[in-house]
C-alpha positions in Angstrom: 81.3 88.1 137.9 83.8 85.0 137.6 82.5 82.6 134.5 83.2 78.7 134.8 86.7 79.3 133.3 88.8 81.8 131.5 90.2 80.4 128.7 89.9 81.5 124.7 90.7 80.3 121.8 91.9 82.8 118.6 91.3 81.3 115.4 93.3 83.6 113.0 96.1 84.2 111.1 99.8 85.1 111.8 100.8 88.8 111.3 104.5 89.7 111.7 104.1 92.7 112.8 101.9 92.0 115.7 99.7 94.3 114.7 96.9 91.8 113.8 95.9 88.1 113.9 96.4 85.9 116.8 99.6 88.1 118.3 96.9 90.9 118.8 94.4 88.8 119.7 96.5 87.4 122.5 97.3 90.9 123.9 94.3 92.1 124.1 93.4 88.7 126.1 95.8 89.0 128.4 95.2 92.4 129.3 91.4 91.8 129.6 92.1 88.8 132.3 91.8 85.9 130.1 94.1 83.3 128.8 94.1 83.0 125.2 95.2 80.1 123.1 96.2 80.5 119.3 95.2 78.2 116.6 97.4 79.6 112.8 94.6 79.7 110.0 97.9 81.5 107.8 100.9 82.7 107.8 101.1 86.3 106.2 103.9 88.6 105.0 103.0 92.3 106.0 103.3 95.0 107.8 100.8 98.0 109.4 101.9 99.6 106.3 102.6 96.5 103.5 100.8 93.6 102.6 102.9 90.8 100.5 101.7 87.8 100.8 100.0 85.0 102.6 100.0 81.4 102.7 96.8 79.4 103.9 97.1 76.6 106.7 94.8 73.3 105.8 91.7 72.7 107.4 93.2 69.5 108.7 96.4 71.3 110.4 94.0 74.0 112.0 91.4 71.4 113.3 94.4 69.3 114.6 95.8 72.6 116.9 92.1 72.9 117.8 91.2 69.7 118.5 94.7 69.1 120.6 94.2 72.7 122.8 90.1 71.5 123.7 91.3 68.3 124.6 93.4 69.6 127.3 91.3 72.9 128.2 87.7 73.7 128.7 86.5 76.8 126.9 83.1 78.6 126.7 84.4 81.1 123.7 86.1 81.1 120.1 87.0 84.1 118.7 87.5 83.3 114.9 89.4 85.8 112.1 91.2 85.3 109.2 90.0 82.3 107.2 90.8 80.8 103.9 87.5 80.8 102.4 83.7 80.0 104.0 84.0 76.0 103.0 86.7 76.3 105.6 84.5 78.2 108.3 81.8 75.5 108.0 84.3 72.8 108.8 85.6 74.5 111.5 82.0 75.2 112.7 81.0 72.0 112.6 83.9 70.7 114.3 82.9 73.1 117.0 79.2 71.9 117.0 79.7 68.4 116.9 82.8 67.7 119.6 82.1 71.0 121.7 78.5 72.5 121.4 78.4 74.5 124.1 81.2 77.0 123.1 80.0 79.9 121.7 81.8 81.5 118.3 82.5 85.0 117.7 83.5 85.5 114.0 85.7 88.7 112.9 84.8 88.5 109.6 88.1 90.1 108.0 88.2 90.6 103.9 90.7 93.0 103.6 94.3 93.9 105.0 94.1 97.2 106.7 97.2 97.7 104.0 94.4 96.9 101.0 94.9 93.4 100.4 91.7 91.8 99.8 90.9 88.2 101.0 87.6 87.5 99.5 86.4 88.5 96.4 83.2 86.5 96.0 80.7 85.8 98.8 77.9 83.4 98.7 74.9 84.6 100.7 73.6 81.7 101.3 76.7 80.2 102.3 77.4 82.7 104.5 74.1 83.2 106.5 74.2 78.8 106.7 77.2 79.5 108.8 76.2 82.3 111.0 73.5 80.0 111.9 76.3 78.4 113.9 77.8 81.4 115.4 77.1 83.3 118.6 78.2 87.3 117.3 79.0 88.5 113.9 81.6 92.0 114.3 81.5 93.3 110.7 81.9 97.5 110.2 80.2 99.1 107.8 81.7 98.3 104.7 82.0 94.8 105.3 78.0 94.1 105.7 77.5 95.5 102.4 79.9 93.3 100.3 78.9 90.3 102.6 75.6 90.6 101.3 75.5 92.6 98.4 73.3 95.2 99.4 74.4 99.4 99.7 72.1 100.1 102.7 73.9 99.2 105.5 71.4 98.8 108.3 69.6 96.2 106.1 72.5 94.0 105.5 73.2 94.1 109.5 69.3 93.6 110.3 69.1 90.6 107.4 72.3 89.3 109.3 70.7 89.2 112.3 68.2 86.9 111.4 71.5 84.3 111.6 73.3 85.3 114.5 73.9 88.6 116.7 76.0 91.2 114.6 77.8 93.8 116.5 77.8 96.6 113.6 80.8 98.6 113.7 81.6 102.6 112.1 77.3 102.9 111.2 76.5 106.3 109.9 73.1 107.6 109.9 70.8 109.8 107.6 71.6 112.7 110.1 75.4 112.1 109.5 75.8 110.2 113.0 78.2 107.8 113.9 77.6 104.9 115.9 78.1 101.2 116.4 74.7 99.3 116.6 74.4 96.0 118.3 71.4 93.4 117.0 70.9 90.9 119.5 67.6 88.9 121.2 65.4 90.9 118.8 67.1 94.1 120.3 68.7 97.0 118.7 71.4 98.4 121.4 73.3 102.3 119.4 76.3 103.1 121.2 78.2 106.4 120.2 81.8 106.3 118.9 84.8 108.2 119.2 86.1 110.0 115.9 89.9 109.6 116.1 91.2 111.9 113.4 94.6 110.7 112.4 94.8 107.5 115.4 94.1 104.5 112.9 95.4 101.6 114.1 96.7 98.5 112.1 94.3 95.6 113.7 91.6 97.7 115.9 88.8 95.2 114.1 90.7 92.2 115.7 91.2 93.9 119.1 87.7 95.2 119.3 86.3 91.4 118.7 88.9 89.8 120.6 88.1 92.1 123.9 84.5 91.3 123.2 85.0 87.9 123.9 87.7 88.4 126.6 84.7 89.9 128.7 82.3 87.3 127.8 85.2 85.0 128.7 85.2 86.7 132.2 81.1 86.7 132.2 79.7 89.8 131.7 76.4 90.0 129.3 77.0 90.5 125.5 75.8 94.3 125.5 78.2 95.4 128.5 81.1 93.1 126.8 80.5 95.3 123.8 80.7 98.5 125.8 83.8 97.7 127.7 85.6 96.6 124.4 84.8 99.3 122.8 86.2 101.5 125.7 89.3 99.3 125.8 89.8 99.6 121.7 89.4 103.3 122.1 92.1 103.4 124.5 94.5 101.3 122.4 93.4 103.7 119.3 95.1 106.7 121.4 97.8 105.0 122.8 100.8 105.8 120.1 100.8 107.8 117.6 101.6 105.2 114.9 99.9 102.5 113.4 101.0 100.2 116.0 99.2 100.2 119.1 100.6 99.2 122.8 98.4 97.3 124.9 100.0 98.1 128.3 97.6 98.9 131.0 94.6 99.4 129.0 92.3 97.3 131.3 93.2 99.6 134.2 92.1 102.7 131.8 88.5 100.9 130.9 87.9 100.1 134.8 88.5 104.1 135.6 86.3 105.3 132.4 
């Protein structure tokens, strides 16, 4: 089910190792059937196993790559990931809503390196549910909904979320000890089982998960199925080294045989 076009835009930062950032994001693009643009938000120094350093990109450079690739290219989706802070999420947001309202955003919100670097240690509520307002899905796991809001239970933070934007609630476990990821969208609570991988971490999997979310949207299939098949395809790219570092090579041909 073709959409209008297949171009995407990743919003993110640089990861060396390719792990992460835009390099992933443009993997997993290309091996979903979409073309994927990059826009640098930062340029970090790291590995799957080491974090160093990173240096942040100013809102006026990333708008200027944006604003020069949606000149040239239409593009129904955004996927957005590593940002500075949220003061720089709202401008890119309202860049978005006020020269291209009818893409849609899909916000990774990342706050810590896999390797334990955190990005953000203060979050404003308010601040942050003004831009969700903005945004078309949310992707945070577990841990992440809590410190976004401040609150331990889990399922409340997503639910509160929800009242701003879909959230796609990754690694939920329930009172009975279940694991699942829970999608809030429309009023609707979609749970959808997940794979326990002992041992098959992967450096990235939140921005390959996300990014094959809106790869699928990209190609036009409804939010709950694009959730579904990117959570099939990050499975698949969970199992497919033993390492930290995932390969990316064939994966769509694996999800279309599940």
């Amino acid at each position: 089910m073709p959409a209008r076009c297949r171009n995407i835009i990743s919003i993110a930062g640089f990861d060396p190792s390719a792990g992460a950032g835009i390099l992933a994001d443009v993997k997993t693009f290309e091996q979903v059937g979409v073309y994927g643009f990059g826009v640098c938000t930062a340029i970090t120094v790291q590995t799957e196993n080491e974090f160093k350093s990173v240096e942040w990109l100013s809102p006026k450079i990333i708008l200027s790559q944006l604003d020069t690739i949606l000149k040239s290219y239409d593009c129904e989706f955004i996927k957005i990931g590593l940002i500075e802070s949220f003061d720089v999420l709202h401008e890119i947001l309202s860049f978005i809503k006020s020269n291209h309202p009818q893409i849609k955003v899909i916000w990774d919100p990342i706050l810590k390196a896999s390797a334990g670097y955190e990005f953000h240690h203060t979050i404003d509520k308010d601040e942050l549910l003004s831009c969700c307002r903005d945004i078309f899905l949310i992707t945070p796991n577990s841990e992440e909904a809590q410190y976004m809001l401040g609150i331990r239970n889990v399922y409340e933070a997503a639910h509160l979320i929800s009242g701003s934007t879909s959230v796609f609630l990754k690694s939920y476990v329930d009172g009975d000890g279940a694991h699942m990821d829970i999608l809030f969208h429309d009023n609707e609570k979609y749970h959808m089982n997940t794979s326990l991988l002992k041992g098959a971490e992967k450096h990235g999997s939140g921005c390959v998960l996300s990014s094959a979310i809106g790869g699928f949207l990209t190609l036009g299939y409804d939010l709950k199925i694009s959730c579904e098949l990117a959570k099939e395809y990050t499975l698949q790219f969970m199992k497919s080294t033993k390492g930290k570092l995932g390969v990316h090579n064939n994966i769509r041909k694996m999800v279309e045989h599940a």
